[in-house]
TIMI-2910 file (N, C-alpha, C, CB; in pm, 1 decimal, decimal comma, always signed):
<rs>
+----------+----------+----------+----------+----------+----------+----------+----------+----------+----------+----------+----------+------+
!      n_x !      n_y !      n_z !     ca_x !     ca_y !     ca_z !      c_x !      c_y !      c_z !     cb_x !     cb_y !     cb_z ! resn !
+----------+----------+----------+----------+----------+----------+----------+----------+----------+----------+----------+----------+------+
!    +82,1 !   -120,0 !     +0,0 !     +0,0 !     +0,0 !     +0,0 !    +86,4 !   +126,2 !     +0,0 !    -93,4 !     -0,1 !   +120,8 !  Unk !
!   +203,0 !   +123,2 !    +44,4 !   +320,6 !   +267,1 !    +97,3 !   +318,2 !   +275,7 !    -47,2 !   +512,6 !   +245,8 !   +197,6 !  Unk !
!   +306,7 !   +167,4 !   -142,8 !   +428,8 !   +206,3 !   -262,1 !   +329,4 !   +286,1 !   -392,2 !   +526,0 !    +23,6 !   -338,8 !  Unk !
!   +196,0 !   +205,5 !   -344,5 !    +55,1 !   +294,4 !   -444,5 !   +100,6 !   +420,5 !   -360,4 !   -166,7 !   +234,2 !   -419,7 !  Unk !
!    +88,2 !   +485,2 !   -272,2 !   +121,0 !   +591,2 !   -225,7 !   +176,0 !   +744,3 !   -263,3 !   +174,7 !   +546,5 !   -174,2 !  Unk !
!   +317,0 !   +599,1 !   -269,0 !   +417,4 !   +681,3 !   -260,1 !   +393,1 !   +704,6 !   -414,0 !   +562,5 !   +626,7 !   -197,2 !  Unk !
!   +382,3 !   +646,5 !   -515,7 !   +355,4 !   +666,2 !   -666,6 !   +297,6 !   +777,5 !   -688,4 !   +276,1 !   +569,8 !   -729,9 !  Unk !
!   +171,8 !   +738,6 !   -627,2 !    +66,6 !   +882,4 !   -636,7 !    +82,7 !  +1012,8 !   -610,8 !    -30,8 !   +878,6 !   -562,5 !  Unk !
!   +170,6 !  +1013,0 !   -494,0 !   +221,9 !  +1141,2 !   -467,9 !   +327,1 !  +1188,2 !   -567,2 !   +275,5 !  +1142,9 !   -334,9 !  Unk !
!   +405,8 !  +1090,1 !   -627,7 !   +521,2 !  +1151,8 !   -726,9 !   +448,8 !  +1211,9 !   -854,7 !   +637,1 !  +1026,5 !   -780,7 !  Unk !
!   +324,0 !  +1122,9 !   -871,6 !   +269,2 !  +1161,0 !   -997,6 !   +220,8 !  +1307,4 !   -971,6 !   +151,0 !  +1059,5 !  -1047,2 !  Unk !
!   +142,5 !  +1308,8 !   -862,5 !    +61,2 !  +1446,8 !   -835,4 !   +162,4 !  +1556,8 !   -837,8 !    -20,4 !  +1450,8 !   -685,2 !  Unk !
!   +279,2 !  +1571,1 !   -773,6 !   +386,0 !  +1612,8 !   -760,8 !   +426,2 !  +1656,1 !   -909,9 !   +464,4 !  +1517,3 !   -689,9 !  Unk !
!   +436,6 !  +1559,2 !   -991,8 !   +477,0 !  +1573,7 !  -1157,8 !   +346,6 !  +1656,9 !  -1207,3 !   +494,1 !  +1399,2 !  -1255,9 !  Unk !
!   +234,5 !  +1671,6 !  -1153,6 !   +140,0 !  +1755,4 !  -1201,4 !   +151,1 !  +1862,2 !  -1167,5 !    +34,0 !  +1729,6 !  -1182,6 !  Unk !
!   +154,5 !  +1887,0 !  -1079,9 !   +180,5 !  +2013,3 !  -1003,9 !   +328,4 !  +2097,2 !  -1076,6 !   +205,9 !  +1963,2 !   -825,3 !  Unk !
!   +394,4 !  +2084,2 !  -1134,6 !   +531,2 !  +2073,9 !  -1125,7 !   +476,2 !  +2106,7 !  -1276,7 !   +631,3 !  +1932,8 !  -1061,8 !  Unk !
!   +435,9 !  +2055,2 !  -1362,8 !   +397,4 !  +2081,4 !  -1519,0 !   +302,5 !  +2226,8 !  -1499,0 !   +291,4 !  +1926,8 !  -1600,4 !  Unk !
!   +193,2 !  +2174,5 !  -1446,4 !   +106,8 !  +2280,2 !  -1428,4 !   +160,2 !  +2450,7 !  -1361,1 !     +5,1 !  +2208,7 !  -1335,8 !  Unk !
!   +246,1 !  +2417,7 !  -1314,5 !   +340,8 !  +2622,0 !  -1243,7 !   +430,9 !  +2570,5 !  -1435,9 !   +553,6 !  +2622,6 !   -963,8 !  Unk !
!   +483,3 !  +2510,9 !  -1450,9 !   +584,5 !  +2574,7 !  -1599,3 !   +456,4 !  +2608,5 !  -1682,5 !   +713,0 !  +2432,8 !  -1706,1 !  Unk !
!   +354,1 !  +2529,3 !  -1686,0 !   +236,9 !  +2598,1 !  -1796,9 !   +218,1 !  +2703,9 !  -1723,8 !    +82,8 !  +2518,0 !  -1834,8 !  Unk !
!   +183,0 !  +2741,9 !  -1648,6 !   +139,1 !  +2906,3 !  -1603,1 !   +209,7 !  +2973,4 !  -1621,8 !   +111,7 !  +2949,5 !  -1482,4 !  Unk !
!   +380,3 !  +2963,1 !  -1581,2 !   +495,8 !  +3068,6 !  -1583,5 !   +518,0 !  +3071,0 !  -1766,0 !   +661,6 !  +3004,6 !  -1474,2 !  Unk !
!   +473,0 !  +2974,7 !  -1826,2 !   +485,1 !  +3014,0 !  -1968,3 !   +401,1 !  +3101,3 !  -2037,7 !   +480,9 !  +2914,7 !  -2036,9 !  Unk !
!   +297,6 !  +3070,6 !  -1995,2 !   +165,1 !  +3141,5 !  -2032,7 !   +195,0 !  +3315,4 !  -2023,3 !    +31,9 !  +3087,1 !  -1912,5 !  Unk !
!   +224,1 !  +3326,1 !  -1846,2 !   +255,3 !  +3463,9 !  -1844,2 !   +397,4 !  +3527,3 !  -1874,3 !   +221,1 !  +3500,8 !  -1724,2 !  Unk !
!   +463,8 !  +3460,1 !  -1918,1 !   +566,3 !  +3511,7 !  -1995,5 !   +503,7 !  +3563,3 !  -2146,3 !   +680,6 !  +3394,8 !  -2007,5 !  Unk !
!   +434,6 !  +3458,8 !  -2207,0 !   +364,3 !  +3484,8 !  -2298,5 !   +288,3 !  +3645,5 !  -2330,0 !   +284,6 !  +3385,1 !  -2279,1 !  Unk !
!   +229,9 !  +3650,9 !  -2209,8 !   +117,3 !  +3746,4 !  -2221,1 !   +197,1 !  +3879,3 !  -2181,8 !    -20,3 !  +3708,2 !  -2117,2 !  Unk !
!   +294,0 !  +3870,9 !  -2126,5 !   +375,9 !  +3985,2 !  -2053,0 !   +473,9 !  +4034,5 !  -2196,7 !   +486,3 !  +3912,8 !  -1891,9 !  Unk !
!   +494,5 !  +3936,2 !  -2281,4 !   +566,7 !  +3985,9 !  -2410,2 !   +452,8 !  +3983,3 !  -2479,0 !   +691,2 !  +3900,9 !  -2478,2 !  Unk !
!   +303,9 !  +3969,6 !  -2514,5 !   +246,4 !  +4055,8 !  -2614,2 !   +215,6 !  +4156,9 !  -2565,4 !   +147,1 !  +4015,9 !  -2678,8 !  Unk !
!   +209,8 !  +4211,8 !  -2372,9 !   +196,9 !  +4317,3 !  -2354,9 !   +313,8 !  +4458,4 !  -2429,4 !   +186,9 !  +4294,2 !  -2221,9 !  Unk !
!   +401,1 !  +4422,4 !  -2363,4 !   +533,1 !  +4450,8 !  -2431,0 !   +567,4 !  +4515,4 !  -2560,8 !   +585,6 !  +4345,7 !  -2443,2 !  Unk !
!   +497,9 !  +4403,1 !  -2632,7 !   +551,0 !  +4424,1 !  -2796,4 !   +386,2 !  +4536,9 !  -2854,1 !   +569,8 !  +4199,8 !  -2913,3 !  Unk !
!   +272,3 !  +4569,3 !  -2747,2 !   +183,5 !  +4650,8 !  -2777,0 !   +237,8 !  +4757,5 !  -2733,0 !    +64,3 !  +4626,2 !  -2736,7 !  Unk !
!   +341,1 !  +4782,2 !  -2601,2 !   +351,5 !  +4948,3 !  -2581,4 !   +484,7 !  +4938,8 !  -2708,0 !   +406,8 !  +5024,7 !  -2372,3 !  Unk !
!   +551,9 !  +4883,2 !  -2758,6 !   +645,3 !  +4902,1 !  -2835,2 !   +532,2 !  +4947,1 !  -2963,2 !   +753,5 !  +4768,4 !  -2846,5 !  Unk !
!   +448,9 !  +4928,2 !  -3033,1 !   +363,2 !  +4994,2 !  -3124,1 !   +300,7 !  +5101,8 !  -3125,7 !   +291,8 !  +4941,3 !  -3145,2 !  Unk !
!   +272,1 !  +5123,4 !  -2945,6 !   +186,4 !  +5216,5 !  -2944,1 !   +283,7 !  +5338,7 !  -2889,2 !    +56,3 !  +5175,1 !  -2859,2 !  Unk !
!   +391,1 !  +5312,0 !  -2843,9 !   +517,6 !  +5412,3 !  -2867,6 !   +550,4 !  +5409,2 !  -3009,7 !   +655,1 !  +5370,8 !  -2782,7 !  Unk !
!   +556,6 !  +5374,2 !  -3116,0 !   +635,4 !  +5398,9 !  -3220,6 !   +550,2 !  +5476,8 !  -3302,7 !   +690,7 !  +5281,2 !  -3283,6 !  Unk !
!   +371,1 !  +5463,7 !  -3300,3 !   +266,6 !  +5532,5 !  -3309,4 !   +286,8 !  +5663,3 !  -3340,6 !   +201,8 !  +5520,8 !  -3210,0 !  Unk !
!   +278,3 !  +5672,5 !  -3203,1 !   +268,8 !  +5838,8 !  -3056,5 !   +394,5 !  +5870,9 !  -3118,3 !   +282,7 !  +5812,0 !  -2816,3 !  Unk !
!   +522,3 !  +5818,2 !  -3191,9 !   +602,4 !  +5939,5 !  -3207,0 !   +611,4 !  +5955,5 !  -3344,1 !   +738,6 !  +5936,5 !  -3142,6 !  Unk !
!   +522,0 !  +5826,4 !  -3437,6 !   +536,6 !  +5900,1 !  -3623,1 !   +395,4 !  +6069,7 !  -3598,1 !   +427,1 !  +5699,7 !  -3817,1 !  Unk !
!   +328,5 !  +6010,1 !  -3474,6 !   +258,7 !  +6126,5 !  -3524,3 !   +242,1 !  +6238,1 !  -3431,6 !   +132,8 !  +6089,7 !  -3568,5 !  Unk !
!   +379,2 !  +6239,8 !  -3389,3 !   +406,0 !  +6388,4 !  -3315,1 !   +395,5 !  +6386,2 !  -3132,8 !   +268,1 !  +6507,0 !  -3380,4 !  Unk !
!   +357,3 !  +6284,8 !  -3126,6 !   +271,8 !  +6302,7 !  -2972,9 !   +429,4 !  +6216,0 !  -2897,1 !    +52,6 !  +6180,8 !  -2953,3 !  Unk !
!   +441,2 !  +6171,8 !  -2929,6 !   +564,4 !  +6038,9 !  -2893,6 !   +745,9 !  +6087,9 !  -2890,6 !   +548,9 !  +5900,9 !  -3050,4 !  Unk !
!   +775,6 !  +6011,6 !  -2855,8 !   +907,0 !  +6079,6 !  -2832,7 !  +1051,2 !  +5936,3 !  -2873,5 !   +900,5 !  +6145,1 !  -2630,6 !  Unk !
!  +1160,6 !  +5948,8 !  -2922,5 !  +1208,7 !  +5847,8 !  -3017,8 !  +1284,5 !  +5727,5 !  -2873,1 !  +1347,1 !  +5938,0 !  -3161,1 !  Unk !
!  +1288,7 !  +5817,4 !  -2745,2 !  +1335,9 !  +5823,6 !  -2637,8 !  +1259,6 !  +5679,8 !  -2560,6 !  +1311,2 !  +5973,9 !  -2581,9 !  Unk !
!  +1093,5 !  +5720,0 !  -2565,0 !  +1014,6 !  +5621,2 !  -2525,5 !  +1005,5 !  +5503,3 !  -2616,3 !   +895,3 !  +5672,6 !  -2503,0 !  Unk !
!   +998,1 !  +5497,3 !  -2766,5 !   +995,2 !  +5366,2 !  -2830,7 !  +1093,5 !  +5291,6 !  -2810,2 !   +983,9 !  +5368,4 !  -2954,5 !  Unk !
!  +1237,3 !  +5356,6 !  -2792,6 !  +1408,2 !  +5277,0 !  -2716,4 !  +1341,7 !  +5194,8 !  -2631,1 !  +1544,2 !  +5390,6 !  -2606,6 !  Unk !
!  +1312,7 !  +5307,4 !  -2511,7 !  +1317,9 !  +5246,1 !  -2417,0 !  +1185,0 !  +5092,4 !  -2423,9 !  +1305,4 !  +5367,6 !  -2307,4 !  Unk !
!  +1071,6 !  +5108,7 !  -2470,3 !  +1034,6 !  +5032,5 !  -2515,0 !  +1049,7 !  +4878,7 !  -2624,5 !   +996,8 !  +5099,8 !  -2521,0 !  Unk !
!  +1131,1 !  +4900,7 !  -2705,9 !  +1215,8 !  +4821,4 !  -2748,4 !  +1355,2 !  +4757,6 !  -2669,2 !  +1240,9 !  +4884,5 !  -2848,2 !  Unk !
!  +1407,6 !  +4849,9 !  -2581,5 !  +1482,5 !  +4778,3 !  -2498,4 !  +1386,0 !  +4670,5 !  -2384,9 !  +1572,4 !  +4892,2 !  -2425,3 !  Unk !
!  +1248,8 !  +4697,7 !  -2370,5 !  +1190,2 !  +4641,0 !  -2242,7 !  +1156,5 !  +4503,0 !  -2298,2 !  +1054,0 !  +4727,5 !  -2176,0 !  Unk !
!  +1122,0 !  +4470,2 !  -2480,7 !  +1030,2 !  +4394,2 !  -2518,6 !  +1216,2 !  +4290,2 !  -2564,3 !   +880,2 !  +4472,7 !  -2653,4 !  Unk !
!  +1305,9 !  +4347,8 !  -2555,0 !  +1443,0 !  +4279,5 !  -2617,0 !  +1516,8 !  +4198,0 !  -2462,7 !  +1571,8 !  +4434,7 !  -2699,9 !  Unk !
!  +1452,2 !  +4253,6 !  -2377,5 !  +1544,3 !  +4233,1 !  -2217,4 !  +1453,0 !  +4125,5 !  -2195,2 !  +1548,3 !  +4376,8 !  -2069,8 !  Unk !
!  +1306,9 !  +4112,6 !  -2232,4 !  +1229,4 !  +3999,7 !  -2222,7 !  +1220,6 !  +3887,3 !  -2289,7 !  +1139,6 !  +4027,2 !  -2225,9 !  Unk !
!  +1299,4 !  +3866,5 !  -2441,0 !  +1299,7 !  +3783,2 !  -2487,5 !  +1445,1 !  +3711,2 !  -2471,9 !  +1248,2 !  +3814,2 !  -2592,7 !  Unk !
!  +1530,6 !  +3760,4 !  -2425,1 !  +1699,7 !  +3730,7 !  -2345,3 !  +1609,1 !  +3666,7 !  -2280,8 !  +1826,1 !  +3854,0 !  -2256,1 !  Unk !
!  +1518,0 !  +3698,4 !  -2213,7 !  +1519,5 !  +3593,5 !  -2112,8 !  +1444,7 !  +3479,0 !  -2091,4 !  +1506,4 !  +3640,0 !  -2020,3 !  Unk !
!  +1302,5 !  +3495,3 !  -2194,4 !  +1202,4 !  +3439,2 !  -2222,8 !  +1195,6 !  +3372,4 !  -2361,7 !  +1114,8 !  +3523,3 !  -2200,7 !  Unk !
!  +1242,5 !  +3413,8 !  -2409,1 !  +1243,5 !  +3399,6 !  -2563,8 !  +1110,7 !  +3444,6 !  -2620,6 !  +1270,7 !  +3247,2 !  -2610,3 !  Unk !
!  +1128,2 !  +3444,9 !  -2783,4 !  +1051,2 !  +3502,9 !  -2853,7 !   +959,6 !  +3422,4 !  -2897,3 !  +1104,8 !  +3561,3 !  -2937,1 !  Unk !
!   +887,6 !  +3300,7 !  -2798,8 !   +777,3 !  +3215,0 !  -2897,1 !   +671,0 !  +3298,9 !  -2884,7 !   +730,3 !  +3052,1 !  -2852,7 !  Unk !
!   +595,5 !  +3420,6 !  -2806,0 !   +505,1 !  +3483,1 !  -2821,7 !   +472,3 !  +3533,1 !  -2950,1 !   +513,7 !  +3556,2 !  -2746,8 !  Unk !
!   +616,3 !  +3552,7 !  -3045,5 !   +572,8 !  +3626,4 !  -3152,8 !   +545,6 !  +3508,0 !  -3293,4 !   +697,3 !  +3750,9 !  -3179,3 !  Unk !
!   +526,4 !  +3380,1 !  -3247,1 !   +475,6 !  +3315,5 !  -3343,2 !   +318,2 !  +3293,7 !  -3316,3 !   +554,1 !  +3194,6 !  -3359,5 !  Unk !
!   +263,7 !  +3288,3 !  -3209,1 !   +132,4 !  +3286,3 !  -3177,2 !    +35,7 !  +3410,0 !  -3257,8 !   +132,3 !  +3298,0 !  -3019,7 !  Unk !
+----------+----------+----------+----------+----------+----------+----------+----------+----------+----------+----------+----------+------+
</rs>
């Protein structure tokens, strides 16, 4: 009986354990299409005057520091 147990718990364990990398992927996901929207909506705001070349950098540096670290599968979705 210890060893049905002990199984069950490794399995649940292996679920648990899949299920946080699906979430932490997910919101990596969603945190780089956030990302890659202020990078548009800065590049926007400065073809048409309102924007500044200062904020799309820095925006492009935010959506480039995220894929170093995350990588870029958001932008095949």
């Amino acid at each position: 009986m210890a060893g049905f147990l002990d199984r069950a718990k490794e399995q649940a364990q292996r679920g648990l354990t899949q299920g946080k990398q699906k979430m932490d992927e997910m919101q990596a996901q969603r945190a780089g299409g956030d990302l890659l929207k202020q990078l548009g909506a800065a590049y926007y705001a400065e073809r048409r005057g309102s924007g500044s070349p200062e904020a799309t950098q820095q925006a492009l540096q935010a959506l480039e520091s995220h894929i170093a670290v995350n990588g870029d599968g958001f932008l095949r979705g």
